[in-house]
PDB file of the backbone (N, CA, C, O) and the ligand in Angstrom, with CONECT records:
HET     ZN  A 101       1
ATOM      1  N   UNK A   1      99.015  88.750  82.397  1.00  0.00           N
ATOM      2  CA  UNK A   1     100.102  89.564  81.821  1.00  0.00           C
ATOM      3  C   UNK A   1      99.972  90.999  82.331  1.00  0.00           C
ATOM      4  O   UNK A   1      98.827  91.413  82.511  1.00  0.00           O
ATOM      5  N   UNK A   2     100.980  91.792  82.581  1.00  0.00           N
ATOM      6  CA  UNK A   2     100.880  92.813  83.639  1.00  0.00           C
ATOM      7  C   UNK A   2     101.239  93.881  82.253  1.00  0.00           C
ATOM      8  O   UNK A   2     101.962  93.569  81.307  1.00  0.00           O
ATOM      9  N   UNK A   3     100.817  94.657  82.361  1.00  0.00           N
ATOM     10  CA  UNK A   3     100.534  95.601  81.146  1.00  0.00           C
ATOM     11  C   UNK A   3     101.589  96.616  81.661  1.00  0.00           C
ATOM     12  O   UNK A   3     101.739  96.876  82.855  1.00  0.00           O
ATOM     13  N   UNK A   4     102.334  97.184  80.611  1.00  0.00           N
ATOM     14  CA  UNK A   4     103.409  98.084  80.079  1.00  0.00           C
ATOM     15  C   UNK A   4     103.403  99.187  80.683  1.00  0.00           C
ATOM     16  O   UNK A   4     102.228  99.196  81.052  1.00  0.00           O
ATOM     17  N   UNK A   5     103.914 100.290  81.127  1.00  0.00           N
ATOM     18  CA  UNK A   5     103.789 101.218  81.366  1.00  0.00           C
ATOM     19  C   UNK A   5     103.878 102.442  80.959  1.00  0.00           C
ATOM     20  O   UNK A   5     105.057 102.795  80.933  1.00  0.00           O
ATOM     21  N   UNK A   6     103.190 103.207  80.645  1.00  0.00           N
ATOM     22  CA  UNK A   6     104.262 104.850  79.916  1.00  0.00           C
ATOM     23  C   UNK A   6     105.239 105.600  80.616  1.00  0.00           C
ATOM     24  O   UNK A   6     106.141 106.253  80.092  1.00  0.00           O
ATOM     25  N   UNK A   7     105.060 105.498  81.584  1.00  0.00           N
ATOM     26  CA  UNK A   7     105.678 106.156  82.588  1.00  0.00           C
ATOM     27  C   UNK A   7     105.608 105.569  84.289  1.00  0.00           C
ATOM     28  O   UNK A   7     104.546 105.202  84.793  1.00  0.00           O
ATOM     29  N   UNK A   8     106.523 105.565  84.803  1.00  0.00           N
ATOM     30  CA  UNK A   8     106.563 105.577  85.867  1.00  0.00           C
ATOM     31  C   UNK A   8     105.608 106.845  87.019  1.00  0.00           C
ATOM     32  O   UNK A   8     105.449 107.988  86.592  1.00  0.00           O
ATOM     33  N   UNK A   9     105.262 106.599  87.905  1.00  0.00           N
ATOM     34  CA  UNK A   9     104.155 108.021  88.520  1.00  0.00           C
ATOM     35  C   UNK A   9     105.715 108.112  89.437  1.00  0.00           C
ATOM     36  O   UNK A   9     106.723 107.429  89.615  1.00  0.00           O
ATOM     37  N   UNK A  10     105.162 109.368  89.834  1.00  0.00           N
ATOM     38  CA  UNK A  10     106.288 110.530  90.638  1.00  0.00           C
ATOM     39  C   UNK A  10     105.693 111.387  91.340  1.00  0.00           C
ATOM     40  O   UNK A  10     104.469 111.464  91.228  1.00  0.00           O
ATOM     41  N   UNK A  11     106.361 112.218  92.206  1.00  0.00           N
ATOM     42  CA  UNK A  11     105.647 113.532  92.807  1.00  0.00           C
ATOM     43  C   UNK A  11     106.181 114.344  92.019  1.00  0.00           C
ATOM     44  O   UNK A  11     107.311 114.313  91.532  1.00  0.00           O
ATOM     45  N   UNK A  12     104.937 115.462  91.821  1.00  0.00           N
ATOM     46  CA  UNK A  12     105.282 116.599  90.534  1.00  0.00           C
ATOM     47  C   UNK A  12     104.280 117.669  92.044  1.00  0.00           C
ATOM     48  O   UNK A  12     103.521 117.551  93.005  1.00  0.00           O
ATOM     49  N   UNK A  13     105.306 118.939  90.966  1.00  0.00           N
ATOM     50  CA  UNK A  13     104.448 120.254  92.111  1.00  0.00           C
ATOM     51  C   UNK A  13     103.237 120.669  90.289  1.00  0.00           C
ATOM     52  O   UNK A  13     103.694 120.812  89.155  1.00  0.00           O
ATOM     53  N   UNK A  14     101.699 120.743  90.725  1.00  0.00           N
ATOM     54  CA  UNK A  14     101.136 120.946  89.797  1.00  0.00           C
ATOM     55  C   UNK A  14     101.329 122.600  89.712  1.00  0.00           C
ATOM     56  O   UNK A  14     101.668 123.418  90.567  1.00  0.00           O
ATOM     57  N   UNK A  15     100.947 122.740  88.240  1.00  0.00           N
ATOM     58  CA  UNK A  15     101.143 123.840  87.711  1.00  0.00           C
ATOM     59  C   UNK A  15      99.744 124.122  87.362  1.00  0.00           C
ATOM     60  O   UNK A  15      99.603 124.892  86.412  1.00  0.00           O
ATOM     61  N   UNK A  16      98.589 123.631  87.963  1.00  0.00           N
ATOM     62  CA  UNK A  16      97.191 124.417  87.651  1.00  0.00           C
ATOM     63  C   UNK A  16      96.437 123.227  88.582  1.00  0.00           C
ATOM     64  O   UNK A  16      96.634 122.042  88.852  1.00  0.00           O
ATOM     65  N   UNK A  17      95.326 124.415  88.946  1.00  0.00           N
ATOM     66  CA  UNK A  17      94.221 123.420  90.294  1.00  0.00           C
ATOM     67  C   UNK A  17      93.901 122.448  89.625  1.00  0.00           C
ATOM     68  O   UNK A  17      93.614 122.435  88.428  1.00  0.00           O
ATOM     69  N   UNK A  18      93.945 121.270  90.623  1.00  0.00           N
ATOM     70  CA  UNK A  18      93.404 120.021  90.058  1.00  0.00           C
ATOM     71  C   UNK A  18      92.442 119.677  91.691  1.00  0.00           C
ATOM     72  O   UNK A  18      92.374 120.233  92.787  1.00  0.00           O
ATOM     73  N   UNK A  19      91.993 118.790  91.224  1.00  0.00           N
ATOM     74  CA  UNK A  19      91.403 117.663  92.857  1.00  0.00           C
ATOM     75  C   UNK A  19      92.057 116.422  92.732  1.00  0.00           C
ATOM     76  O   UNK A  19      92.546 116.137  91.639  1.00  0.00           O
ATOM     77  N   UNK A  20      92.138 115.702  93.600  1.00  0.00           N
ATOM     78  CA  UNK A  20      92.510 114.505  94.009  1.00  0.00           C
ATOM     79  C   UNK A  20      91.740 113.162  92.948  1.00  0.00           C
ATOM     80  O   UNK A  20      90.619 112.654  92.953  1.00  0.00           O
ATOM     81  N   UNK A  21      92.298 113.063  92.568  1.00  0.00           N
ATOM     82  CA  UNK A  21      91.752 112.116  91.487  1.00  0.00           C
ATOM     83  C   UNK A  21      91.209 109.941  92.428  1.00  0.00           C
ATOM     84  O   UNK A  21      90.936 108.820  91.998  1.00  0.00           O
ATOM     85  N   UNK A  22      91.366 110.618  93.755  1.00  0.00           N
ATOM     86  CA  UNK A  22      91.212 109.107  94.295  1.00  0.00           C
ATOM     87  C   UNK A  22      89.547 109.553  94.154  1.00  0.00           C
ATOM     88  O   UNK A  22      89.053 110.681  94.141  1.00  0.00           O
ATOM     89  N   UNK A  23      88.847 108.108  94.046  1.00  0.00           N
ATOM     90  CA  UNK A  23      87.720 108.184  94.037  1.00  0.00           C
ATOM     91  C   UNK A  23      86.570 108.481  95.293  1.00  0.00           C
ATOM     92  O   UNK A  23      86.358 107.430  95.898  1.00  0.00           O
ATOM     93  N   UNK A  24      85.822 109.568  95.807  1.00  0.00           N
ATOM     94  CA  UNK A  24      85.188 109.542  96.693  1.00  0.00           C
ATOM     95  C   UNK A  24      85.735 110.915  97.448  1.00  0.00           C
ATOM     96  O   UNK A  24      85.346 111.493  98.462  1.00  0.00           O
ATOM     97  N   UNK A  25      86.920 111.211  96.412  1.00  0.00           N
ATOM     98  CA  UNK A  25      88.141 112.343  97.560  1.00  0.00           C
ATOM     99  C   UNK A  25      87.692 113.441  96.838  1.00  0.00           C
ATOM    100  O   UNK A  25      88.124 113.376  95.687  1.00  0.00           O
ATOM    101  N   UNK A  26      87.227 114.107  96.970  1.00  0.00           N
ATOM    102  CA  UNK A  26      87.179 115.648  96.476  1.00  0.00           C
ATOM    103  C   UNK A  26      88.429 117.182  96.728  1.00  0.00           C
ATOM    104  O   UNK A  26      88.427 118.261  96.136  1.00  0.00           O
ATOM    105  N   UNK A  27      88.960 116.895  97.349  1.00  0.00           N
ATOM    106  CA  UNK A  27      90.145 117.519  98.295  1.00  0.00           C
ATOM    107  C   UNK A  27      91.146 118.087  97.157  1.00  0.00           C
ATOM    108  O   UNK A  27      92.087 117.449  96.685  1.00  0.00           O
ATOM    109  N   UNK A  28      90.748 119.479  96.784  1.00  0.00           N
ATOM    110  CA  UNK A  28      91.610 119.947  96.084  1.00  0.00           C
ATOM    111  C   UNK A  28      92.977 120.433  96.287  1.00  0.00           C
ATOM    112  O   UNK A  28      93.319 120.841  97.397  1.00  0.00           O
ATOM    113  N   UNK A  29      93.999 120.415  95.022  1.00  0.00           N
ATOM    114  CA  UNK A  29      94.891 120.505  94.602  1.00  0.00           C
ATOM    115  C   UNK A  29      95.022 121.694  93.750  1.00  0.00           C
ATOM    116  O   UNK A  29      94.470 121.832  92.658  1.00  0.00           O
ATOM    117  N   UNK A  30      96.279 123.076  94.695  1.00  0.00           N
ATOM    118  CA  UNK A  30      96.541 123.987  94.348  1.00  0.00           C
ATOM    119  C   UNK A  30      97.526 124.123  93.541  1.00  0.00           C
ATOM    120  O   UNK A  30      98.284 123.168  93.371  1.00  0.00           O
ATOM    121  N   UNK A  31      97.712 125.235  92.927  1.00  0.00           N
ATOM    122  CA  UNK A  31      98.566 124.826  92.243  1.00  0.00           C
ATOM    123  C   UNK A  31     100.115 125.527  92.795  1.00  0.00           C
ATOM    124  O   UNK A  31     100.135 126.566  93.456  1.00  0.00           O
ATOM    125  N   UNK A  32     101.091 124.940  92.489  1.00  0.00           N
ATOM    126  CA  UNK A  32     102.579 125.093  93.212  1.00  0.00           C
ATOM    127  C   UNK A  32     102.286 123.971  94.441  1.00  0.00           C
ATOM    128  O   UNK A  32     103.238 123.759  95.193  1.00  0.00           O
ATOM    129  N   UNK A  33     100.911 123.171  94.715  1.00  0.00           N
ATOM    130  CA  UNK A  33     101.298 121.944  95.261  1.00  0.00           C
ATOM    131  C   UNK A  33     101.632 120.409  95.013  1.00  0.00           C
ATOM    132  O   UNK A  33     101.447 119.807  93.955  1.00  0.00           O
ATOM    133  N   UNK A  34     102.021 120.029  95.878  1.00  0.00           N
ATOM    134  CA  UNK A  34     102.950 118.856  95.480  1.00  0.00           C
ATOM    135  C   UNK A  34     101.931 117.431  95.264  1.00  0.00           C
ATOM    136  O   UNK A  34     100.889 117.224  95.886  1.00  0.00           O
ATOM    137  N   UNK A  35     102.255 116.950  94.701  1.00  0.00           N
ATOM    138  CA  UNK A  35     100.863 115.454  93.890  1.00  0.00           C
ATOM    139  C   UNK A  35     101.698 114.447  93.412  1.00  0.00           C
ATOM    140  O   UNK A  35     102.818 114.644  92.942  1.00  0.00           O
ATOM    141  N   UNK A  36     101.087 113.242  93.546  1.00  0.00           N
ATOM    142  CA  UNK A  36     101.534 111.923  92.860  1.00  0.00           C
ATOM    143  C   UNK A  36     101.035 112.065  91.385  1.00  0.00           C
ATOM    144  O   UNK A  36      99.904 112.478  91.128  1.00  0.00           O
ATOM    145  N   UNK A  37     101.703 111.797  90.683  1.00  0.00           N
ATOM    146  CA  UNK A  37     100.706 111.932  89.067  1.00  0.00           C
ATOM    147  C   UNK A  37     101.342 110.335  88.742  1.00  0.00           C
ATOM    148  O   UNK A  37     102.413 109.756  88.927  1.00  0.00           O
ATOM    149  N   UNK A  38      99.986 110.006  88.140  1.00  0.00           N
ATOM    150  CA  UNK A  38     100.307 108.782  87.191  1.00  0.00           C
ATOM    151  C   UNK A  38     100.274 109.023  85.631  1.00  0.00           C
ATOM    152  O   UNK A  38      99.123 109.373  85.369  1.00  0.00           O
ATOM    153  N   UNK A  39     100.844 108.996  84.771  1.00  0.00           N
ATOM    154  CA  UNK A  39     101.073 109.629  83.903  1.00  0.00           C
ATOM    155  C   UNK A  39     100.327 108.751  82.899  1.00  0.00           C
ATOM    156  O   UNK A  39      99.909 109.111  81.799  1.00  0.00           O
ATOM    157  N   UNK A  40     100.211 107.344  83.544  1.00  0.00           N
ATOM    158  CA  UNK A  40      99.128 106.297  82.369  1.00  0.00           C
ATOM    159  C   UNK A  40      98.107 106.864  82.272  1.00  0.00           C
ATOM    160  O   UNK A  40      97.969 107.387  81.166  1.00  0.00           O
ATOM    161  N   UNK A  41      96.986 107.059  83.210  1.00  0.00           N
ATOM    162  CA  UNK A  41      95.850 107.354  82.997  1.00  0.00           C
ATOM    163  C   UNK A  41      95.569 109.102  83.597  1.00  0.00           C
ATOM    164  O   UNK A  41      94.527 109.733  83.777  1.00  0.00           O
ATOM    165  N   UNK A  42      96.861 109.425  83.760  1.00  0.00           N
ATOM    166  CA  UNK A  42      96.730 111.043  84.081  1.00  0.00           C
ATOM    167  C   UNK A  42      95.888 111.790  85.535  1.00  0.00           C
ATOM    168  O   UNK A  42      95.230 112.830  85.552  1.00  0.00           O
ATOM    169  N   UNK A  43      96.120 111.060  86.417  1.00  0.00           N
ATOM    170  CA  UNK A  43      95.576 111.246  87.605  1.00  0.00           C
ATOM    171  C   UNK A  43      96.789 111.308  88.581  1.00  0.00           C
ATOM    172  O   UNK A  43      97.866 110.712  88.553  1.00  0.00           O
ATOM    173  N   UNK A  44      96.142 112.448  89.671  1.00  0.00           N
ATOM    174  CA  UNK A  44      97.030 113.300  90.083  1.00  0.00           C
ATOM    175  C   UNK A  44      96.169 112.609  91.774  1.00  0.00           C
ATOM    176  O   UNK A  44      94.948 112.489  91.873  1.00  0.00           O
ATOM    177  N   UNK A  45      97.005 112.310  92.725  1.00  0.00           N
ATOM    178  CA  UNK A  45      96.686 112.326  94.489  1.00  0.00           C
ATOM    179  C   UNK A  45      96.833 112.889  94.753  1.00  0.00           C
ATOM    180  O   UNK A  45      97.952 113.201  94.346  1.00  0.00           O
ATOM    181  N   UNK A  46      96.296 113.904  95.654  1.00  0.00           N
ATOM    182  CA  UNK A  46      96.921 114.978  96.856  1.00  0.00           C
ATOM    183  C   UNK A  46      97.745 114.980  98.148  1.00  0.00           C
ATOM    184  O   UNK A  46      97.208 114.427  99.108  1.00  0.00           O
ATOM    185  N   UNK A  47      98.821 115.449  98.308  1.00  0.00           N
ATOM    186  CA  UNK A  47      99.211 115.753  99.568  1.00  0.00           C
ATOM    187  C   UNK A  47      98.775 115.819 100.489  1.00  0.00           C
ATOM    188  O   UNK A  47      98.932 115.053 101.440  1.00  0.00           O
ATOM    189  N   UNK A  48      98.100 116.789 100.418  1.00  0.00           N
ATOM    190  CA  UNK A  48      97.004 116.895 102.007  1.00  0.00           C
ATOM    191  C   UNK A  48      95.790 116.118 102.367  1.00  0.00           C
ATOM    192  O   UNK A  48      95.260 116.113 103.478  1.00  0.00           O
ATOM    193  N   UNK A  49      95.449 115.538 101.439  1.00  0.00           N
ATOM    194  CA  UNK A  49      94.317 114.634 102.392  1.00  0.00           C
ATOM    195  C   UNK A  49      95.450 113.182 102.133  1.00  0.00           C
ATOM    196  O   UNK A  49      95.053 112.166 102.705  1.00  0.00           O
ATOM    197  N   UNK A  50      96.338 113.083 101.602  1.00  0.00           N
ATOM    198  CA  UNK A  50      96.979 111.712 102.071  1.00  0.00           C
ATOM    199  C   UNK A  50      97.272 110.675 101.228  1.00  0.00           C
ATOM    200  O   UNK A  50      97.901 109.630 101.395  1.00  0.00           O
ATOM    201  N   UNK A  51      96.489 111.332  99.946  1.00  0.00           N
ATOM    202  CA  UNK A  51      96.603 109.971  98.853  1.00  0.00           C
ATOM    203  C   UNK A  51      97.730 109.705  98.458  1.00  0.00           C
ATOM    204  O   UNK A  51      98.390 108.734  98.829  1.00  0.00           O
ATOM    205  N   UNK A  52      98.111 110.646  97.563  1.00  0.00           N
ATOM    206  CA  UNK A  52      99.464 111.174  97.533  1.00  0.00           C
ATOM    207  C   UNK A  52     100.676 109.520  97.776  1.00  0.00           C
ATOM    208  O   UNK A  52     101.086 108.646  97.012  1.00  0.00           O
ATOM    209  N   UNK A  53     100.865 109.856  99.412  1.00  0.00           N
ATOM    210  CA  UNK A  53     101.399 109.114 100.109  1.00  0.00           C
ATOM    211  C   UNK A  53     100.916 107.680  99.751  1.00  0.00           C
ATOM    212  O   UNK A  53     101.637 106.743  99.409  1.00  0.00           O
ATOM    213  N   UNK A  54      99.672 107.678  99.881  1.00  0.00           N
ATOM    214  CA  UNK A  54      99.242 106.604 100.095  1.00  0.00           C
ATOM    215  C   UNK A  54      99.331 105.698  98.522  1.00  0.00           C
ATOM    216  O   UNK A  54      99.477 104.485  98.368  1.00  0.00           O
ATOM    217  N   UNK A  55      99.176 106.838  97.422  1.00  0.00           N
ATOM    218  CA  UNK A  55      99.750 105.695  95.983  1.00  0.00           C
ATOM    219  C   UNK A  55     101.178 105.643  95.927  1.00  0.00           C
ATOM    220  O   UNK A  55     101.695 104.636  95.444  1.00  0.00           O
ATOM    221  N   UNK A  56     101.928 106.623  96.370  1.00  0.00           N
ATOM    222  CA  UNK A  56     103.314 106.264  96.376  1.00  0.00           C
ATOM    223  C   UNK A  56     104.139 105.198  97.160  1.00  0.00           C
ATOM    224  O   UNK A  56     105.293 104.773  97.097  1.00  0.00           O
ATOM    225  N   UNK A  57     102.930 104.930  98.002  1.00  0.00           N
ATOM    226  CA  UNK A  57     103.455 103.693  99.150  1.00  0.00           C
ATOM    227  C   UNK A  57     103.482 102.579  98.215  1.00  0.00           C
ATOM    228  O   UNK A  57     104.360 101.895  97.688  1.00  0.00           O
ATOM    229  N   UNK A  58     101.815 102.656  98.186  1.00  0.00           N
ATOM    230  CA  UNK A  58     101.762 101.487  97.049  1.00  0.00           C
ATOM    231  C   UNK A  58     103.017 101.150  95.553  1.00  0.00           C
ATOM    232  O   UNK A  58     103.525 100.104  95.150  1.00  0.00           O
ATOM    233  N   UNK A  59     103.106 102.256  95.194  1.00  0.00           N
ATOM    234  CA  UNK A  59     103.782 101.974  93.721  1.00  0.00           C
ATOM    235  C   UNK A  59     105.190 101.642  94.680  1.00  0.00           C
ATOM    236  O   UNK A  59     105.530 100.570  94.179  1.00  0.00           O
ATOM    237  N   UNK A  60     105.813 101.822  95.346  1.00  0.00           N
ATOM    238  CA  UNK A  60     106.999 101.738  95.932  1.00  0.00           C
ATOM    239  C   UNK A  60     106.953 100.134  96.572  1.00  0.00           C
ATOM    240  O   UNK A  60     107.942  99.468  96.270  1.00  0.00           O
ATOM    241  N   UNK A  61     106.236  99.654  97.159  1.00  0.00           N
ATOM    242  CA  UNK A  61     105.704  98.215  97.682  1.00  0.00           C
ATOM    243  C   UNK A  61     105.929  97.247  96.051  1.00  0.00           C
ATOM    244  O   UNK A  61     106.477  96.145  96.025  1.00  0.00           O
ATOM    245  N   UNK A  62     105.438  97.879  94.948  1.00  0.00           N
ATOM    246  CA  UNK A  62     105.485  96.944  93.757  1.00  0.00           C
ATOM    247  C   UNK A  62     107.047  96.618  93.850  1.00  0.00           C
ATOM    248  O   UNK A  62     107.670  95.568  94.009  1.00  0.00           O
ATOM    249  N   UNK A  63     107.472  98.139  93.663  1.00  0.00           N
ATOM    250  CA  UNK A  63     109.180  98.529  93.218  1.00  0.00           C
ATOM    251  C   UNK A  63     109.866  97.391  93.966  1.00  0.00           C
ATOM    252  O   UNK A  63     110.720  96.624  93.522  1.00  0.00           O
ATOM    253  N   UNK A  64     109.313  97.427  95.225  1.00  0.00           N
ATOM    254  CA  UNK A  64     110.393  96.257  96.335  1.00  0.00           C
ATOM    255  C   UNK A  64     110.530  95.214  95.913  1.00  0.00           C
ATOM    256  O   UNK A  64     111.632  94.671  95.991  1.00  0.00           O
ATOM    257  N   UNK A  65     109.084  94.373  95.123  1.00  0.00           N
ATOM    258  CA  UNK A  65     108.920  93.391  95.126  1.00  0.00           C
ATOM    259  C   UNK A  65     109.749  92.900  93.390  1.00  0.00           C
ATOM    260  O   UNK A  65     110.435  91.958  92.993  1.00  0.00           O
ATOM    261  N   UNK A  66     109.456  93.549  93.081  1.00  0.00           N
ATOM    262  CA  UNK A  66     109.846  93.279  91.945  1.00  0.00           C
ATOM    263  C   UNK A  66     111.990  93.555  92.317  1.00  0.00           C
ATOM    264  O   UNK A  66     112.910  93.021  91.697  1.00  0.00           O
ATOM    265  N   UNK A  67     112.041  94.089  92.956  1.00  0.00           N
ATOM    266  CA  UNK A  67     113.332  94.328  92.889  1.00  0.00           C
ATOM    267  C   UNK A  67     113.985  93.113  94.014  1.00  0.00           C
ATOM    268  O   UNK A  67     115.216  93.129  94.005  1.00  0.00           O
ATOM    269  N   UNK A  68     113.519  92.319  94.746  1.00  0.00           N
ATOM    270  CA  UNK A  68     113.802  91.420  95.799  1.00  0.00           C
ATOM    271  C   UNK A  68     114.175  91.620  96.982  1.00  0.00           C
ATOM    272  O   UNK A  68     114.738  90.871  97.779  1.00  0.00           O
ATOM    273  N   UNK A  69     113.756  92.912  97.082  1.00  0.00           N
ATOM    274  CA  UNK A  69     114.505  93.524  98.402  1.00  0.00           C
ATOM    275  C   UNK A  69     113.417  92.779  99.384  1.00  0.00           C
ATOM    276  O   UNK A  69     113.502  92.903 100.606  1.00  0.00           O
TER     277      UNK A  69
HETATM  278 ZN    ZN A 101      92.619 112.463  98.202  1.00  0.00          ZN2+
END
C-alpha cells in the first residue's frame, strides 16, 4: 500500500541556508536559492550539485506513470 501524501514536493527558492538533504551531499543551500523540498519529511535538494533535478526527475517519472502517459 503506497502511503498518502501531505504534499506534493516542488521547487521553492529557500528563505534561509540549508544543505542538501541527499545523503552523503553536503553542498550547501543559500538562501534566495532554488531547491526541491519534500514537504513529507521536510528535505530540501540542491540546485547546484544536481539533486534537485535529480528528485524532481524522479517524482515526475512516478507522475508519468501513474498518469499513463
Ligand atoms: Zn546534493
Amino acid at each position: 500500500m503506497r502511503r498518502r501524501f501531505k504534499g506534493d514536493p516542488k521547487w521553492i527558492i529557500v528563505r534561509y541556508p540549508a544543505k542538501c538533504g541527499k545523503s552523503g551531499c553536503e553542498v550547501p543551500i543559500t538562501a534566495g536559492e532554488r531547491a526541491f523540498y519534500y514537504p513529507e519529511d521536510r528535505s530540501l535538494y540542491g540546485a547546484r550539485c544536481g539533486h534537485g533535478e535529480e528528485a524532481s526527475r524522479d517524482f515526475a517519472a512516478h507522475r508519468i506513470d501513474e498518469d499513463g502517459y
